[in-house]
FIKOLZA-1660 file (N, C-alpha, C; in steps of 0.1 Angstrom, whole numbers, plus 5000, padded with zeros to 4 digits):
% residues 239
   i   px   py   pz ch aa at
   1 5009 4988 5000  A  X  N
   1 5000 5000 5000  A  X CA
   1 5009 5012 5000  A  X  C
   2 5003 5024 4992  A  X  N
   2 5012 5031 4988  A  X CA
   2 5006 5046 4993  A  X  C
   3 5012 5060 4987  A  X  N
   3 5005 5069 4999  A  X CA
   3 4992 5073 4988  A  X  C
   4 4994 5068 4974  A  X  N
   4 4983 5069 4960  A  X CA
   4 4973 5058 4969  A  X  C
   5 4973 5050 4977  A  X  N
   5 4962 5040 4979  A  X CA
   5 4956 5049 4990  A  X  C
   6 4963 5053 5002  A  X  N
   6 4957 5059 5011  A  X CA
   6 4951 5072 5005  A  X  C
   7 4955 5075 4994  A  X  N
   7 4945 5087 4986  A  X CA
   7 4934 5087 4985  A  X  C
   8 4932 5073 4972  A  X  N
   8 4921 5064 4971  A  X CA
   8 4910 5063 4983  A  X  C
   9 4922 5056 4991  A  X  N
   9 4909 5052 5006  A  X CA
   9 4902 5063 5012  A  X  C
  10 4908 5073 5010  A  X  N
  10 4901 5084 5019  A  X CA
  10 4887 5089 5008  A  X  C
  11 4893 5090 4998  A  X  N
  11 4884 5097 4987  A  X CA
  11 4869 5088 4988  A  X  C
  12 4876 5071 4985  A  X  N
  12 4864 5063 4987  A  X CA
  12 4854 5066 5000  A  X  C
  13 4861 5060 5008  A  X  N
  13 4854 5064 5024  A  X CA
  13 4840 5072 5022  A  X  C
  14 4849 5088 5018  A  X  N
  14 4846 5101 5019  A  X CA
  14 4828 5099 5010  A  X  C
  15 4831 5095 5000  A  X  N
  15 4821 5097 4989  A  X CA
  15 4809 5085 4991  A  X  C
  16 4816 5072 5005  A  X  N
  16 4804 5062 5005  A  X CA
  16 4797 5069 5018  A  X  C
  17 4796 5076 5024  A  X  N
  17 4793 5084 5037  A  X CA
  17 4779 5090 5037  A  X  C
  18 4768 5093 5033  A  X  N
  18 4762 5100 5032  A  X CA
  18 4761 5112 5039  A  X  C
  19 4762 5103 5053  A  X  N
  19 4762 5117 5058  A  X CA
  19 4771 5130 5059  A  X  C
  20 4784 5126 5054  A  X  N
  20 4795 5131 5048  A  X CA
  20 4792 5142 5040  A  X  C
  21 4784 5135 5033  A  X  N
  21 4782 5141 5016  A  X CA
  21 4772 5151 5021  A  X  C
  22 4763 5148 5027  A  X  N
  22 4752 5157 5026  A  X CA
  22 4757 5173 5039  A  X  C
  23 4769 5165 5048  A  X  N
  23 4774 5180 5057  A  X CA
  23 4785 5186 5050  A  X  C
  24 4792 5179 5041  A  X  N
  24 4802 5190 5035  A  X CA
  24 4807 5188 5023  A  X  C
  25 4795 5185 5015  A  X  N
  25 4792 5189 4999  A  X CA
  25 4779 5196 4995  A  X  C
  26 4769 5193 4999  A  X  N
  26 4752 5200 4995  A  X CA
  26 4755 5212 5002  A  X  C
  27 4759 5211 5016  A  X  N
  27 4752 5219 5025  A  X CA
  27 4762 5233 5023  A  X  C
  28 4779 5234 5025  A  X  N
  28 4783 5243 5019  A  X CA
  28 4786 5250 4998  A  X  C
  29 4780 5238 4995  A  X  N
  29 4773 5244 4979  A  X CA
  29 4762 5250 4979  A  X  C
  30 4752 5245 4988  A  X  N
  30 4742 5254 4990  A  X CA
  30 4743 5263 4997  A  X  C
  31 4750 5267 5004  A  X  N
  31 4753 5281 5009  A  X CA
  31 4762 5292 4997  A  X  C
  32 4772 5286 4993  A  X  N
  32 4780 5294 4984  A  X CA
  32 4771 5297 4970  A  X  C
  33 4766 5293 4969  A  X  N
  33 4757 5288 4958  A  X CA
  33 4743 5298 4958  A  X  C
  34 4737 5293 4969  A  X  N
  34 4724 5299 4970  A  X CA
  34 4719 5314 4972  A  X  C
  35 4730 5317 4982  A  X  N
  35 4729 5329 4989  A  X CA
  35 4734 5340 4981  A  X  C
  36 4745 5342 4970  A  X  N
  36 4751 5350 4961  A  X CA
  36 4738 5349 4952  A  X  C
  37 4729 5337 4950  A  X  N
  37 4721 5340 4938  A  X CA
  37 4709 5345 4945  A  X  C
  38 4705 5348 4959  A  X  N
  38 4695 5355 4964  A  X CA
  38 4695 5369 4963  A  X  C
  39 4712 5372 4967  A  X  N
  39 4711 5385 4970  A  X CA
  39 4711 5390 4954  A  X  C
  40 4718 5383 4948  A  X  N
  40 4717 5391 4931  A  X CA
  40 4700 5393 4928  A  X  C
  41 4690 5388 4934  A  X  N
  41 4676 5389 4926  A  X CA
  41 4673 5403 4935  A  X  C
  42 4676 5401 4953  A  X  N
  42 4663 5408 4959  A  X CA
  42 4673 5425 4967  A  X  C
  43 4687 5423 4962  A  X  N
  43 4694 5440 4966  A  X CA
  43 4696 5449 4953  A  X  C
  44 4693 5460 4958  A  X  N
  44 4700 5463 4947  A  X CA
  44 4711 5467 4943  A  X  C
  45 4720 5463 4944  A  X  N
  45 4735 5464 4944  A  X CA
  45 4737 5451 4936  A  X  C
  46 4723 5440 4935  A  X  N
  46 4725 5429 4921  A  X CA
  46 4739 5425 4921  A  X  C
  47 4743 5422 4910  A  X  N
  47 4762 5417 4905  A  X CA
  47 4768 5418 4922  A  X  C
  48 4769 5428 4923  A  X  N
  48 4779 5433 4929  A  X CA
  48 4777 5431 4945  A  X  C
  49 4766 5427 4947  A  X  N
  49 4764 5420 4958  A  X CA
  49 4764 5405 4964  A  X  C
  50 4756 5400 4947  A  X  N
  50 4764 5384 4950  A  X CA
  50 4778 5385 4945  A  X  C
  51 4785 5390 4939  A  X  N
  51 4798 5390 4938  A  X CA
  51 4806 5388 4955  A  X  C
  52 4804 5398 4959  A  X  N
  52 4811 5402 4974  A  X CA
  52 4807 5388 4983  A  X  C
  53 4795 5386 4981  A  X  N
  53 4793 5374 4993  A  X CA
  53 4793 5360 4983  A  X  C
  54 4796 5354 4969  A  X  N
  54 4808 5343 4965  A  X CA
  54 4815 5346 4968  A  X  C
  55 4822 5356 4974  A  X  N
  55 4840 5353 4974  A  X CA
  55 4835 5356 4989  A  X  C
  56 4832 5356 4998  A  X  N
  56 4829 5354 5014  A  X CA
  56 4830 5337 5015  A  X  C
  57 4814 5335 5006  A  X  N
  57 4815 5319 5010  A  X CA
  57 4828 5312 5009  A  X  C
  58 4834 5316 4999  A  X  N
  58 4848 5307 4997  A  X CA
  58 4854 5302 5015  A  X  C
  59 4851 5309 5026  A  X  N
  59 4853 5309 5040  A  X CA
  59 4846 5299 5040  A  X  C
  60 4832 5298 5039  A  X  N
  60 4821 5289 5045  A  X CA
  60 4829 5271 5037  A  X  C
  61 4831 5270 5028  A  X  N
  61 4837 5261 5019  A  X CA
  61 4853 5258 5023  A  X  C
  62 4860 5265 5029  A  X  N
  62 4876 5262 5034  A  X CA
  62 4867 5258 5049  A  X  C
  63 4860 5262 5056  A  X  N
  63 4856 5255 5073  A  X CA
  63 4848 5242 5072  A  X  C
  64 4836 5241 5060  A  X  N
  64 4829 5232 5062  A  X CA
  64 4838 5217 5058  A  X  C
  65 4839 5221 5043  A  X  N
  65 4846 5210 5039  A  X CA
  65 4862 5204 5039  A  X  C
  66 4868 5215 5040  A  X  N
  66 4881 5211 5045  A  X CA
  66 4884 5209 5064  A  X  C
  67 4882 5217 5070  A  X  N
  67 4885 5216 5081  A  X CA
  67 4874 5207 5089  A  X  C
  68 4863 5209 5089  A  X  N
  68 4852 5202 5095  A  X CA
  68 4854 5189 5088  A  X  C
  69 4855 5187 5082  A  X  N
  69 4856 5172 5072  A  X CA
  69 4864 5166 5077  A  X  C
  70 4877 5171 5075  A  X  N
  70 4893 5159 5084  A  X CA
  70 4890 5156 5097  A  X  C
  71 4886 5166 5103  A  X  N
  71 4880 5166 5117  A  X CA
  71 4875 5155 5118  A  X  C
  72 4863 5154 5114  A  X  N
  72 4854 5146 5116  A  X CA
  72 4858 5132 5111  A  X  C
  73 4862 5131 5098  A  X  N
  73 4870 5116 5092  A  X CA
  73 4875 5112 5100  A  X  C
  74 4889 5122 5106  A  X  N
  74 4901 5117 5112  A  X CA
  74 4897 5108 5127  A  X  C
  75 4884 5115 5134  A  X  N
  75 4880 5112 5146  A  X CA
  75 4875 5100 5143  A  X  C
  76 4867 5097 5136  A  X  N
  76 4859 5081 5129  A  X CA
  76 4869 5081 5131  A  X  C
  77 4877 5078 5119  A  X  N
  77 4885 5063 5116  A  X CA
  77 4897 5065 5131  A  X  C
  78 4897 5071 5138  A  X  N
  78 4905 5069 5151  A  X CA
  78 4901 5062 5162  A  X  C
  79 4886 5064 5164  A  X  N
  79 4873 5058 5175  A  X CA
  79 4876 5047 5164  A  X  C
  80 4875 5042 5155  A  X  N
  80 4869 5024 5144  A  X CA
  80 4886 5020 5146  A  X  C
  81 4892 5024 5150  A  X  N
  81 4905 5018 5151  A  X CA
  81 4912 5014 5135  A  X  C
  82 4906 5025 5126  A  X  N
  82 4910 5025 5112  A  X CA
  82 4924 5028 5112  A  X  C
  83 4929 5041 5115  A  X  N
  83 4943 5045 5117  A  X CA
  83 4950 5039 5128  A  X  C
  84 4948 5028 5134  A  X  N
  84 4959 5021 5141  A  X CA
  84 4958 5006 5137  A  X  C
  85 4952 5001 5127  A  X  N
  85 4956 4991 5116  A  X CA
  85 4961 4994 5107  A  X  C
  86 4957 5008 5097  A  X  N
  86 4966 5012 5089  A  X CA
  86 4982 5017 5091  A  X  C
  87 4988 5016 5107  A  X  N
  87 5001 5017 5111  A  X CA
  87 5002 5003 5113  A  X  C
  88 4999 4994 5111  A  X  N
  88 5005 4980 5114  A  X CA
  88 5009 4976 5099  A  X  C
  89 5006 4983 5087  A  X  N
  89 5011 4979 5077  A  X CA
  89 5024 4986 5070  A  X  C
  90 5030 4984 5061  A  X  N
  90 5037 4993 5055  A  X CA
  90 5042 5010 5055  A  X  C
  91 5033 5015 5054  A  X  N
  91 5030 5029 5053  A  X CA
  91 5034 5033 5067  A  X  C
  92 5043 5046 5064  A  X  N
  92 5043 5053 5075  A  X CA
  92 5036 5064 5078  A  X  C
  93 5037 5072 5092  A  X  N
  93 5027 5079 5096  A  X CA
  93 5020 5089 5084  A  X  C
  94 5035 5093 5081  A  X  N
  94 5031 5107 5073  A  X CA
  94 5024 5103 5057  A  X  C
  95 5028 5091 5051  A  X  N
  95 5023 5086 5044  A  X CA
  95 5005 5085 5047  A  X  C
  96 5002 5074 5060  A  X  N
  96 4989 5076 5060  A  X CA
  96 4981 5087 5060  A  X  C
  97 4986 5101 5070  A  X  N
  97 4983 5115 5070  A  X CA
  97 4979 5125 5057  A  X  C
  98 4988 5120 5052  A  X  N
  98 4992 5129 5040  A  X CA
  98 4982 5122 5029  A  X  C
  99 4979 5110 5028  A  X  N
  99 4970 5105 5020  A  X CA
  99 4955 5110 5022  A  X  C
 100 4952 5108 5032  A  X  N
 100 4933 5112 5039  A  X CA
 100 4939 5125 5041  A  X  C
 101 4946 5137 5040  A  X  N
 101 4945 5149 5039  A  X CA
 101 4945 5155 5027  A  X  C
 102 4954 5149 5014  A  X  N
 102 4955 5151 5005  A  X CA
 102 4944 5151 4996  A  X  C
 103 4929 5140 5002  A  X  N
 103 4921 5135 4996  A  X CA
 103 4908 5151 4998  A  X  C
 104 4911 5152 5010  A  X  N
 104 4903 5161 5014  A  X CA
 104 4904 5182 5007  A  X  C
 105 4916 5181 5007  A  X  N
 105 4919 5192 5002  A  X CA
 105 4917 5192 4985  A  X  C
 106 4920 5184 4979  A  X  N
 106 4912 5179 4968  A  X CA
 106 4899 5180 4964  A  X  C
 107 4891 5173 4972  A  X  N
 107 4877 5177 4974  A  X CA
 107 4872 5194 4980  A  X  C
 108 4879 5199 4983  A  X  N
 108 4877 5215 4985  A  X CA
 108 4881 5219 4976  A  X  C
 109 4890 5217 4968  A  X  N
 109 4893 5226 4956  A  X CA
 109 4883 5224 4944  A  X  C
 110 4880 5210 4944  A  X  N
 110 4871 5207 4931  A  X CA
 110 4859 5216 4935  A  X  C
 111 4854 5216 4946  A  X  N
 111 4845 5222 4951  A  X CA
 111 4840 5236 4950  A  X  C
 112 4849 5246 4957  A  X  N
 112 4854 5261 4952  A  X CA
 112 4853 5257 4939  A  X  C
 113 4857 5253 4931  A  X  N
 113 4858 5256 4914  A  X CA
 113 4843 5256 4911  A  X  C
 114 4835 5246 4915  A  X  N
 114 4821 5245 4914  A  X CA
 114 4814 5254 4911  A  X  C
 115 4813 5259 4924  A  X  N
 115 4808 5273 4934  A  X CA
 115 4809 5286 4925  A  X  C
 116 4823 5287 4922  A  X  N
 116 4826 5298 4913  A  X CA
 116 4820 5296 4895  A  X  C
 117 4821 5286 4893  A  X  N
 117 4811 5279 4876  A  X CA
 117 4798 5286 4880  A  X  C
 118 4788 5278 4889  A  X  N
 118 4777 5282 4896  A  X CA
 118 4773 5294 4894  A  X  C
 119 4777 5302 4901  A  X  N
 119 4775 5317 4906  A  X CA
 119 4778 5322 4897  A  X  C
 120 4784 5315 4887  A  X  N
 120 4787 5326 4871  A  X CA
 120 4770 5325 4862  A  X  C
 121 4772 5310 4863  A  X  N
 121 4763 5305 4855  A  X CA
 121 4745 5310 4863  A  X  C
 122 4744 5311 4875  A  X  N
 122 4728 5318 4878  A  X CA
 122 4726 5329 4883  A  X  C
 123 4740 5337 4883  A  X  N
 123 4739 5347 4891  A  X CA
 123 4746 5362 4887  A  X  C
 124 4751 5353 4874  A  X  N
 124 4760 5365 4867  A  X CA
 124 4771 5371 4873  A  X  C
 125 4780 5361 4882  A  X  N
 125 4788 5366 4890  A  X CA
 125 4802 5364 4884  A  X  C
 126 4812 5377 4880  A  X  N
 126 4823 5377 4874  A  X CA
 126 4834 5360 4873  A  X  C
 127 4837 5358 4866  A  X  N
 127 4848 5349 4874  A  X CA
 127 4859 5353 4872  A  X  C
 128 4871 5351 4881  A  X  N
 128 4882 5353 4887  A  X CA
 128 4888 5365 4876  A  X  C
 129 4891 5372 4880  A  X  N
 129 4902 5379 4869  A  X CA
 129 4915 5378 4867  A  X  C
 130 4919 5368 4880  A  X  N
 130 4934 5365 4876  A  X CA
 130 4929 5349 4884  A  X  C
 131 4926 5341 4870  A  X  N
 131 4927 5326 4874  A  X CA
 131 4937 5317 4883  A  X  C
 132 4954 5325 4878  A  X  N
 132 4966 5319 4883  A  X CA
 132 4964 5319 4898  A  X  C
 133 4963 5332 4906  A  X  N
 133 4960 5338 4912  A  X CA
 133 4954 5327 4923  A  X  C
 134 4937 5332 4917  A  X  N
 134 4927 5326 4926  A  X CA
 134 4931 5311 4926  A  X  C
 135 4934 5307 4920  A  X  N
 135 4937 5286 4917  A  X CA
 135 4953 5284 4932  A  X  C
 136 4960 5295 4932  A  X  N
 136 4972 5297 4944  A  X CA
 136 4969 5292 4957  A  X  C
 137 4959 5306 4956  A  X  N
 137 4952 5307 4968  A  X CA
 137 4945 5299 4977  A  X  C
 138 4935 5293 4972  A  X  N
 138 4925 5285 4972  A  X CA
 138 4931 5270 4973  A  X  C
 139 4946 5269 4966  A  X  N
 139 4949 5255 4971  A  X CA
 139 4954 5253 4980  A  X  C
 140 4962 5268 4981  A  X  N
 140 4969 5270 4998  A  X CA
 140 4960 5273 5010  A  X  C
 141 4950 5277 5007  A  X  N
 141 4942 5278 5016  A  X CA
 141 4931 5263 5020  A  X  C
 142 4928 5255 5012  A  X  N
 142 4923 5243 5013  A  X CA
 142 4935 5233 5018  A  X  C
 143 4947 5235 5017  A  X  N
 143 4955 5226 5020  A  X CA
 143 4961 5226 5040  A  X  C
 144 4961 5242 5041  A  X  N
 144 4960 5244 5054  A  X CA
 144 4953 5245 5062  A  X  C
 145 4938 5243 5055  A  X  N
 145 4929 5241 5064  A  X CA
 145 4925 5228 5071  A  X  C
 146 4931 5221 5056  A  X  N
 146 4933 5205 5056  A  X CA
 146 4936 5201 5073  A  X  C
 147 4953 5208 5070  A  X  N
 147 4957 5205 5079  A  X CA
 147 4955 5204 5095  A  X  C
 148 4954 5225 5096  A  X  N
 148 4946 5222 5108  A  X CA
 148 4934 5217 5112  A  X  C
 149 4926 5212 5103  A  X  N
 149 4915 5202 5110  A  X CA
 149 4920 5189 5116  A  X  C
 150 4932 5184 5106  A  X  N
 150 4937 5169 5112  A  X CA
 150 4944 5176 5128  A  X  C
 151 4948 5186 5125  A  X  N
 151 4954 5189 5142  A  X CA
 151 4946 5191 5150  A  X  C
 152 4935 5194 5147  A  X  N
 152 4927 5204 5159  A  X CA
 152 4913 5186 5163  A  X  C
 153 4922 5174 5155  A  X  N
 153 4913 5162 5165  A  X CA
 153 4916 5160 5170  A  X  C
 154 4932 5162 5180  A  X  N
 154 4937 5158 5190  A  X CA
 154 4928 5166 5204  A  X  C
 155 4914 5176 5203  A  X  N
 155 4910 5181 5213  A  X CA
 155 4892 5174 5212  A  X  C
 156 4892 5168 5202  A  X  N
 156 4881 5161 5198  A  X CA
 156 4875 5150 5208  A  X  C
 157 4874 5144 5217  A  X  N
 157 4865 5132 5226  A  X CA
 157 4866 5123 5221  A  X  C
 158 4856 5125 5210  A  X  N
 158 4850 5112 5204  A  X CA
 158 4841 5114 5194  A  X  C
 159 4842 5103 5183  A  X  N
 159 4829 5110 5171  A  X CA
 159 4818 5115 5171  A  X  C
 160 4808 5111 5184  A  X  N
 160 4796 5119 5186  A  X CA
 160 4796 5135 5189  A  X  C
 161 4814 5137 5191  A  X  N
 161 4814 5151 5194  A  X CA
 161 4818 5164 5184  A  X  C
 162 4822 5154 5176  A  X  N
 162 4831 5159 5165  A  X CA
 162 4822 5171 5158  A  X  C
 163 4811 5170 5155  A  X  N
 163 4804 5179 5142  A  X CA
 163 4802 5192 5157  A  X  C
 164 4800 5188 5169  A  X  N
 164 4802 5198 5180  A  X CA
 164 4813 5208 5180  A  X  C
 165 4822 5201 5179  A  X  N
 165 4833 5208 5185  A  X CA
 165 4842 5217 5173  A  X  C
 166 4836 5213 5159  A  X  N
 166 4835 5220 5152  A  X CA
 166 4833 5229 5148  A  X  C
 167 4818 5231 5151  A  X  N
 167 4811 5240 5146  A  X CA
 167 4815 5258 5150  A  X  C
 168 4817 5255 5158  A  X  N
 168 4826 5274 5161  A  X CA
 168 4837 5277 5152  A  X  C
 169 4844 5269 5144  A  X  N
 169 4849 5275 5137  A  X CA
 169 4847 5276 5127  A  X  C
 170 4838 5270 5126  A  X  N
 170 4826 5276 5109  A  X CA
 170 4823 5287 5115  A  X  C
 171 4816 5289 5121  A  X  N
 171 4808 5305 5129  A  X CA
 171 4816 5312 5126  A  X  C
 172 4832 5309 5132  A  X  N
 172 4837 5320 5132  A  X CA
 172 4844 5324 5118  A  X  C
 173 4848 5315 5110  A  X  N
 173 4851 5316 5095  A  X CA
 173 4840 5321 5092  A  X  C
 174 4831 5320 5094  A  X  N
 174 4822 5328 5085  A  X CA
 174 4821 5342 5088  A  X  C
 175 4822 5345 5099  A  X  N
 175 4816 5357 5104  A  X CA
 175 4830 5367 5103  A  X  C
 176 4840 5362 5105  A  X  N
 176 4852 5374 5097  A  X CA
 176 4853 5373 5086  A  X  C
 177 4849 5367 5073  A  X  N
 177 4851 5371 5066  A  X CA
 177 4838 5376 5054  A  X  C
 178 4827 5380 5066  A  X  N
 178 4816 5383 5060  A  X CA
 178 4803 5375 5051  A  X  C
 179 4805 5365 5054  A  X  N
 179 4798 5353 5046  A  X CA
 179 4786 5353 5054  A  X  C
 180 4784 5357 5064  A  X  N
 180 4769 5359 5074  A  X CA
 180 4765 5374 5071  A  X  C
 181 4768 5381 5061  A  X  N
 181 4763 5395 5063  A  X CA
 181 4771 5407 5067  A  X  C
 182 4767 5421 5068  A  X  N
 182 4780 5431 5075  A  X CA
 182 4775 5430 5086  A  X  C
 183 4779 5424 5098  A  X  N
 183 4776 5422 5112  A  X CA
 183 4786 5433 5117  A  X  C
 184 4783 5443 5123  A  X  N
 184 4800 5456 5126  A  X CA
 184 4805 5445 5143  A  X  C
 185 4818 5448 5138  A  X  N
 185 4828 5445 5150  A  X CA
 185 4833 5450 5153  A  X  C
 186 4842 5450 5168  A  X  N
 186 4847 5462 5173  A  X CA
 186 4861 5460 5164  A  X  C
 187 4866 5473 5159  A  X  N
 187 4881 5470 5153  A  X CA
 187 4891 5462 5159  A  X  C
 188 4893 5461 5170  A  X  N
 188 4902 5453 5174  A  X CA
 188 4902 5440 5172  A  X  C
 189 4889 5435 5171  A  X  N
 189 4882 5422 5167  A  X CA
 189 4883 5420 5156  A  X  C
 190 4882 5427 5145  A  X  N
 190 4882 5425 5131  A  X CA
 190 4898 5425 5128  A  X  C
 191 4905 5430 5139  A  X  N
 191 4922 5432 5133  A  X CA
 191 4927 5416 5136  A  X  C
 192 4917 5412 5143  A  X  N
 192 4926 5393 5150  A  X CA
 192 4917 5386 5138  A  X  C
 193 4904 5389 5135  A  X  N
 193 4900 5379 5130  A  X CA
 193 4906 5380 5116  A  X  C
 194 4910 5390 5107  A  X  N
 194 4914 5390 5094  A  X CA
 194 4926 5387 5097  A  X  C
 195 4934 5379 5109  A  X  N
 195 4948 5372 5106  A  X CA
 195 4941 5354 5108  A  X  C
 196 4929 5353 5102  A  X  N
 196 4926 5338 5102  A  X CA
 196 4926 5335 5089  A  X  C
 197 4932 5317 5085  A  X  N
 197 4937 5315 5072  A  X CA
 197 4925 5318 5063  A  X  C
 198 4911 5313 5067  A  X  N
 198 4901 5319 5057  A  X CA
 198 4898 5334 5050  A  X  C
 199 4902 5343 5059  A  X  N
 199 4900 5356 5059  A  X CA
 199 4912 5357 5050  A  X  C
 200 4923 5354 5050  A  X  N
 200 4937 5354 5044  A  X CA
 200 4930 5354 5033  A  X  C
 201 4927 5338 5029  A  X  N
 201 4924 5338 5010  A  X CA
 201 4911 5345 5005  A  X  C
 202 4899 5348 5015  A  X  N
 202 4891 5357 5007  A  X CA
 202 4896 5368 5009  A  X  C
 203 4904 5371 5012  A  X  N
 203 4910 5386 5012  A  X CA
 203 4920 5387 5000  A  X  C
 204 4924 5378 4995  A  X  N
 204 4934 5374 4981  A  X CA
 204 4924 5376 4972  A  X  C
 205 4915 5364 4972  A  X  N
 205 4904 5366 4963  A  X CA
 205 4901 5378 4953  A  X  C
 206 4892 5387 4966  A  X  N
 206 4886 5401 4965  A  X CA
 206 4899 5410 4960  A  X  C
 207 4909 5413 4962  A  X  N
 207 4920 5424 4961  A  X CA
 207 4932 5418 4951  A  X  C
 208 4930 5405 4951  A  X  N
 208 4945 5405 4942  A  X CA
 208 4956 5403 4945  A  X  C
 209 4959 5407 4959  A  X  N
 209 4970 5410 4970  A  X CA
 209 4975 5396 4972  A  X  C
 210 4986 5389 4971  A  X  N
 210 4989 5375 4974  A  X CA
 210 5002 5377 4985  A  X  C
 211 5013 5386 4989  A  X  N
 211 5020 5389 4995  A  X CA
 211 5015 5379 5006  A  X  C
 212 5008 5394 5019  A  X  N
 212 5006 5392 5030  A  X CA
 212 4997 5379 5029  A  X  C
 213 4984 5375 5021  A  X  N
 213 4976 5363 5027  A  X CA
 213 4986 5353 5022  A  X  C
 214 4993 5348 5021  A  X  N
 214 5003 5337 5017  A  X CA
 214 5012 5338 5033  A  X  C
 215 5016 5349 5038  A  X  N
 215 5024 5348 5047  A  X CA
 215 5019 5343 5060  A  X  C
 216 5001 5345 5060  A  X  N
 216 4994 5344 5071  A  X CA
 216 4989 5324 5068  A  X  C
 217 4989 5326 5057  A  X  N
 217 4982 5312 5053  A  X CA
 217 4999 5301 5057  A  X  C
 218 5012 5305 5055  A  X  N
 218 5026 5299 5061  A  X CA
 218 5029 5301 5074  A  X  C
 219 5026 5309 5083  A  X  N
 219 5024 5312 5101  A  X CA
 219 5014 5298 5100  A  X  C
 220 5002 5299 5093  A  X  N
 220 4994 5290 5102  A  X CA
 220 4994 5273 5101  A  X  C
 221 5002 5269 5087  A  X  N
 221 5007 5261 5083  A  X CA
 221 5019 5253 5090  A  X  C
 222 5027 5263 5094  A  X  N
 222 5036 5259 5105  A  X CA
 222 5029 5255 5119  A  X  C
 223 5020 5264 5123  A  X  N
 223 5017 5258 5135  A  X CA
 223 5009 5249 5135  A  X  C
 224 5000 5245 5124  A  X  N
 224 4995 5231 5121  A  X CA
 224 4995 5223 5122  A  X  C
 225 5012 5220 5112  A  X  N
 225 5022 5210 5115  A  X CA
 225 5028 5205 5128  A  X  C
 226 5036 5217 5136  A  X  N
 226 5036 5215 5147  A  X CA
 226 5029 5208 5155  A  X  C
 227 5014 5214 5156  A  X  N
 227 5003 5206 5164  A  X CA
 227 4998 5195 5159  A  X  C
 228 5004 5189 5146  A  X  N
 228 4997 5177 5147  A  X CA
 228 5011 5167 5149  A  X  C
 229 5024 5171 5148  A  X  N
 229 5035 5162 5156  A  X CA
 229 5033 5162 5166  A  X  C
 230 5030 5174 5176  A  X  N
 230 5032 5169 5193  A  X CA
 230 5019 5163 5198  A  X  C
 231 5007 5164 5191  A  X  N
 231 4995 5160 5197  A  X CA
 231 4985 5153 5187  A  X  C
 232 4990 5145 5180  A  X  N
 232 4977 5136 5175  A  X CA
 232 4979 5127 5177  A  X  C
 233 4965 5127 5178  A  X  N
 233 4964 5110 5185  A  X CA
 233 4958 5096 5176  A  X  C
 234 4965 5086 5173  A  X  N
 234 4960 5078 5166  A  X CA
 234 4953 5067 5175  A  X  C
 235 4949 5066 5182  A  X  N
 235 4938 5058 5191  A  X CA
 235 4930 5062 5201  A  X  C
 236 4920 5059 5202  A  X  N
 236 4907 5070 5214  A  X CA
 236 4913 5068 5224  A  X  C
 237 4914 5080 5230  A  X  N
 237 4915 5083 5247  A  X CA
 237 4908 5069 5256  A  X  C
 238 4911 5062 5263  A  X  N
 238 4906 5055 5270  A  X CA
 238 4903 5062 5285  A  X  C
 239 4889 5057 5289  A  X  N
 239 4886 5066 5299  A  X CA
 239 4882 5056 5308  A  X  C
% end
């Protein structure tokens, strides 16, 4: 078994899951999706309003399906004792890791690309002006999100907790980077929340600017990594 099979396996898994499918494929397409083609019929700001909240969702789409997804995969197959048979074979850690993360970040990019077709096609909403660009971004950004989801199950219980312990950081990906609406925040608050990796790439998105969100999207990449060497756990907590 090779780290192309543990690719495979995760991709399979992922796509026989329903309930998988239905928390982080329908549900953030139908947000990125839906909500840019609402606001284009009922503001009048039209284009230009679903424009601004597609490139928000892109947030909603880097938390649900990348980060919320590993999360939740990684926690299964750690409670089914998946990932501590797949270490009795061949494959090493990073091999297994790198396979069911790789699979996942994959499925967020295919995804964003969707979303962006979509919103063109019902909603009249521009696409990208610098393809190179947005395709950067978006992989760096799906890839680090990847990551820190597989880090952030080392604070996870157990699978029944998992879509729990999640869920605040959808909230909160959403809500800096405007995908819930203009909610005003106090500036101080909006100066921490736009150094979050989602905020990073819809802030590339919208402006063009790849410098700074690339440097914030590598800070948080590093400590990702970090956190998933000193603290993941490949077998449930026994209590």
């Amino acid at each position: 078994m090779s780290l192309t099979a543990t690719y495979r396996l995760g991709t399979r898994l992922f796509w026989r899951d329903k309930a998988m499918l239905f928390a982080s494929v329908l549900t953030p397409v139908g947000i990125a999706v839906g909500l840019p083609t609402l606001m284009r019929h009922v503001t009048a700001e039209g284009v230009a309003a679903a424009a601004a909240l597609s490139q928000s969702a892109i947030a909603v789409v880097l938390s649900i399906t990348a980060f919320m997804n590993i999360g939740v995969a990684l926690t299964g197959r750690r409670d089914q004792l998946v990932l501590k048979r797949l270490r009795c074979t061949r494959l090493t850690d990073g091999q297994i890791l790198l396979g069911q993360m790789a699979s996942v970040a994959t499925q967020t990019v295919a995804i964003i690309v969707v979303c962006v077709v979509a919103v063109r096609i019902v909603a009249g909403v521009p696409l990208p002006a610098n393809p190179v660009a947005f395709a950067a971004v978006t992989i760096a950004g799906s890839v680090v999100m990847t990551l820190l989801g597989a880090a952030y199950t080392a604070v996870i219980p157990r699978l029944e907790l998992a879509a729990a312990y999640t869920m605040p950081v959808f909230l909160v990906c959403g809500l800096s980077a405007g995908a819930m609406g203009p909610i005003p925040l106090p500036s101080w608050l909006q100066a921490i929340l736009d150094l979050l990796p989602t905020t990073a790439v819809v802030d590339a998105v919208r402006t063009g600017e790849l410098a700074v969100p690339f440097l914030i999207l590598a800070v948080w990449a590093v400590l990702g990594y970090l956190a998933l060497r000193l603290w993941f756990r490949w077998e449930p907590r026994r209590s």
